[in-house]
C-alpha positions, 0 to 999 in steps of 0.5 A: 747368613750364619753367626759366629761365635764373636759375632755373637759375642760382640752383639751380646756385648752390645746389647749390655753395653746399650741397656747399661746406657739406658739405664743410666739416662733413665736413672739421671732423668728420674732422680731430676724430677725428684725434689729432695725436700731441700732444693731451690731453684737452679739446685743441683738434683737428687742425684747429685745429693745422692751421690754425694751423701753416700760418698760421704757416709757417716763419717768424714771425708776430704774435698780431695777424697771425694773428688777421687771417689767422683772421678772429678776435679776438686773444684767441681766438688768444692763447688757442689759441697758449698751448695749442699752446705748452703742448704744444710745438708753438710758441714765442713771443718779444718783438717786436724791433720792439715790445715789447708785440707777441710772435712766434710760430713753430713748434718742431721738434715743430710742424713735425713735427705739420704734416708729419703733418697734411699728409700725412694730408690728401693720403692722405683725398684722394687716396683720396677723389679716387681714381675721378675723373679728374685733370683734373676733380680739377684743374679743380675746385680751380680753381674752389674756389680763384677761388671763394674768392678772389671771395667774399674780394674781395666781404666788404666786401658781406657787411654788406648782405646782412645787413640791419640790425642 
């Protein structure tokens, strides 16, 4: 049987669109078998602490803010914040700007959990990554990050995809 030219493609695309899956469930799965240092039972995992650390940086975000960035409702967020809180790892205060609104920002000890994490992650990839070739290692991140960004500018387009409801 002979392959055309999209078939190809739509089996290169395939290929990329399992591994990309993959990775994700095995990235999920790892971050869940790593204590942060902080957690207690029934906790949200590393992963969720990660993800939420790093949104919010060394400055101050909005409850809304995050959500947005997350891709979920504001309850979720509420919720996740007010554990984080629970174990120190953030701080929230009114809005100067509106009252209603809170900031949150990470604490010292926040800080510290996401400098873990960091690292963590650097080791699980560098020793990951250890046998391929920097070059590859760089070309590929590349490509994940222009991937990305693609699929973020193509969003509006998912709803098509989906058909009626």
């Amino acid at each position: 049987m002979q392959t055309t030219t999209g078939d190809a493609t739509d089996h290169a695309v395939d290929e990329l669109g399992d591994a990309v899956v993959a990775l994700v469930r095995t990235w999920r799965s790892l971050a869940r078998r790593v204590p942060d240092g902080t957690q207690s039972a029934g906790s949200q995992s590393t992963l969720a602490v990660l993800e939420m650390a790093r949104l919010i940086g060394d400055g101050e975000r909005r409850l809304s803010e995050i959500a947005e960035l997350r891709g979920v409702d504001q309850s979720v967020v509420s919720r996740q914040i007010g554990e984080l809180e629970q174990r120190h790892l953030v701080c929230r205060r009114p809005d100067p700007s509106d009252r209603r609104a809170s900031l949150v920002r990470l604490t010292p000890a926040g800080h510290e959990v996401l400098e873990r994490s960091r690292k963590l992650r650097q080791d699980w990839l560098r020793g990951a990554l250890a046998r391929t070739p920097v070059a590859d290692v760089r070309a590929t991140a590349r490509l994940v990050s222009a991937l990305a960004e693609e699929l973020e500018a193509r969003s509006g387009e998912l709803g098509v995809l989906a058909g009626p409801p």
